[in-house]
N, C-alpha and C positions, 0 to 999 in steps of 0.2 A: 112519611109514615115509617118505610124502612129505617132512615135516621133513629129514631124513636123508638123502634124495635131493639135494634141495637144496640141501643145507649141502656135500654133498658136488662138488656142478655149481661153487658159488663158490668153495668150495678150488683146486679146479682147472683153472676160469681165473683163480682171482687165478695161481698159476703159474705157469701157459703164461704170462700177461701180464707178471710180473716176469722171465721166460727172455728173452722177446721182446725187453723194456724192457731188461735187461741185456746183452743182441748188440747189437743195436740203438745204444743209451745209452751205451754205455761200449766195448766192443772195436770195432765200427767207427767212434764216435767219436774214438778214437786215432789210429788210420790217418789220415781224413780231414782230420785236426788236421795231422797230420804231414806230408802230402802237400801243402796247398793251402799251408801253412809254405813250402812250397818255391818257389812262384813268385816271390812277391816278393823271397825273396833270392837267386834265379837272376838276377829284375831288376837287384838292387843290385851283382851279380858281374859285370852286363854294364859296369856306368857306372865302376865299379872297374878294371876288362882295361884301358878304352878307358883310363881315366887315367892309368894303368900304362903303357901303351904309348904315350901322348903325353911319359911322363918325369915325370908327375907322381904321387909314391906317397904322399905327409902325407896324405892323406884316408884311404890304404887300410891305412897303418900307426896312424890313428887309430880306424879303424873296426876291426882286429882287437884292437887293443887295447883298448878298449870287450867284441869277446866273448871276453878273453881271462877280465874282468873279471864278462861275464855268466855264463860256464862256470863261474864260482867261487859267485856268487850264486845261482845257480837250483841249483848241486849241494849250496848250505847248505841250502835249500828242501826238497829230494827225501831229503838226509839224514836230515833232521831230522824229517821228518815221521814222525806219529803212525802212518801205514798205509803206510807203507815195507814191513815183513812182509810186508802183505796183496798190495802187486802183484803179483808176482812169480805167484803161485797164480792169482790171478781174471784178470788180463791176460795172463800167461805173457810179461809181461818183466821178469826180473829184473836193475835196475840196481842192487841192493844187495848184496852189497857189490862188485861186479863194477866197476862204472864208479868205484872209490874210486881205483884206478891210474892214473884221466884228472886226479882232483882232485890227486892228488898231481904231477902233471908241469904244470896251471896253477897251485898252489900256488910250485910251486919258481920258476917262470919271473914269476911276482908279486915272488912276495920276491927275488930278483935284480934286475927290473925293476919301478919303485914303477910306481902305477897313475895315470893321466892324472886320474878323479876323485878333484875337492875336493870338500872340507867346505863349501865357501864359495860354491861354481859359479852359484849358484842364488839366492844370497841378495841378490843384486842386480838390480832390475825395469830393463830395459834405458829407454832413454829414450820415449817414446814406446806402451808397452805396459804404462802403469798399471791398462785393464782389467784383466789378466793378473796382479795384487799376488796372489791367494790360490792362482792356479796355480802360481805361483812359490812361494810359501810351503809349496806341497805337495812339489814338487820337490826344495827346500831339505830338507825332513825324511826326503823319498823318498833323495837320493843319501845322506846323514847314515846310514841305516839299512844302504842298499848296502855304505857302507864298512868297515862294524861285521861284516857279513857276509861281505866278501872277508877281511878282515881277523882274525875268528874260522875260517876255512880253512886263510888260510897261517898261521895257528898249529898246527891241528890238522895237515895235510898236509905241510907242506914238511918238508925233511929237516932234521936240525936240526946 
């Protein structure tokens, strides 16, 4: 019976401990993910205003065009993924197929407007930052893979 007792006490804290680990772990790591997200591009919105309003917008038309182009990549990301199903149930945010109406309005505005990244951006170590040869070489393969991504999007989403 003691046996039994006890098997029974680690059943159920291993439980409580995977409920815990899961609030915990995962649903308040969301939020906090998402929130502290926010300052630094509250930061980048202040340097943007000011440059906007000195008359200067190529940074700020460079910088949305950049997340016109991460909206596309990170939604091939969340698409695609294997546990797409499952968020929606364990988080209670369901971006699928919900947010596919956001792909489709960056898609269209892709293909109407090509995207600032090259294939090539990267493949050249600026003068002076030959340390830097394998970061580069990462990059090179990183944006290569970005454009295969934006690019499998506006096929799947744009209107045709």
């Amino acid at each position: 019976m003691t046996r039994l007792r006890l098997t029974l006490v680690v059943i159920l804290c291993s439980i409580a401990s995977a409920m815990a680990g899961y609030w915990f772990g995962f649903k308040e790591a969301l939020t906090f993910g998402i929130a502290a997200d926010f300052l630094p591009r509250g930061t980048i919105a202040t340097m943007q205003l000011e440059a906007v309003r000195a008359g200067k917008t190529q940074n700020l038309v460079t910088a949305l065009e950049f997340d016109v182009d991460n909206g596309l990549i990170w939604g091939y990301e969340l698409f695609d993924h294997p546990l797409r199903d499952v968020v929606g149930p364990v988080w209670g945010f369901n971006f699928y197929p919900d947010y596919e109406q956001y792909a489709v309005r960056l898609a269209n505005y892709r293909k109407a407007h090509p995207s600032q990244m090259k294939a090539d951006m990267f493949d050249q170590v600026p003068p002076g930052k030959e340390q830097y040869r394998e970061h580069y070489r990462e990059l090179a393969i990183g944006t290569r893979e970005n454009i295969e991504k934006v690019n499998v999007m506006v096929e799947r989403y744009a209107s045709k």
